[in-house]
C-alpha positions as CSV (number, residue, x, y, z in Angstrom):
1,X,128.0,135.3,49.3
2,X,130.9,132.9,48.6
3,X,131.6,133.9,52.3
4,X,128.3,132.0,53.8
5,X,128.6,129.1,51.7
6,X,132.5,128.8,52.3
7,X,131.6,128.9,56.4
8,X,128.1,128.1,56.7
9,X,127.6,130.6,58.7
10,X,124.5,131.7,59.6
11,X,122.6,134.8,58.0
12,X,123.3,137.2,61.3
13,X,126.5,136.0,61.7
14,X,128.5,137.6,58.6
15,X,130.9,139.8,59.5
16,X,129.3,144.0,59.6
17,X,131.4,144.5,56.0
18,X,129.4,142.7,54.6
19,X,126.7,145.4,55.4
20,X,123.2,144.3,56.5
21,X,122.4,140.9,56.8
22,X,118.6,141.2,55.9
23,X,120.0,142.9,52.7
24,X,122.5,140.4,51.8
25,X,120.1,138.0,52.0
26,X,117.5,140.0,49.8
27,X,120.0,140.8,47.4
28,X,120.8,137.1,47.2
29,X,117.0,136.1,46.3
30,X,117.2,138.7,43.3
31,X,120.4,137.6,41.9
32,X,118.6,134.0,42.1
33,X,115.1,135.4,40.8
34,X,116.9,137.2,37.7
35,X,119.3,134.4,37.1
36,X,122.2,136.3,38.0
């Protein structure tokens, strides 16, 4: 995720490596829900 914030890119716009965006972005809200 250090990708998005170093860009700001938008959620749709990270490069296909990265995998899916929607799941990034879930991933994301449970690393911030468990504290991660």
């Amino acid at each position: 995720m250090a990708f998005k914030y170093r860009t700001g890119c938008a959620w749709m716009d990270l490069p296909e490596k990265f995998g899916s965006w929607k799941g990034i972005r879930i991933r994301l809200r449970r690393w911030a829900a468990d504290g991660t």
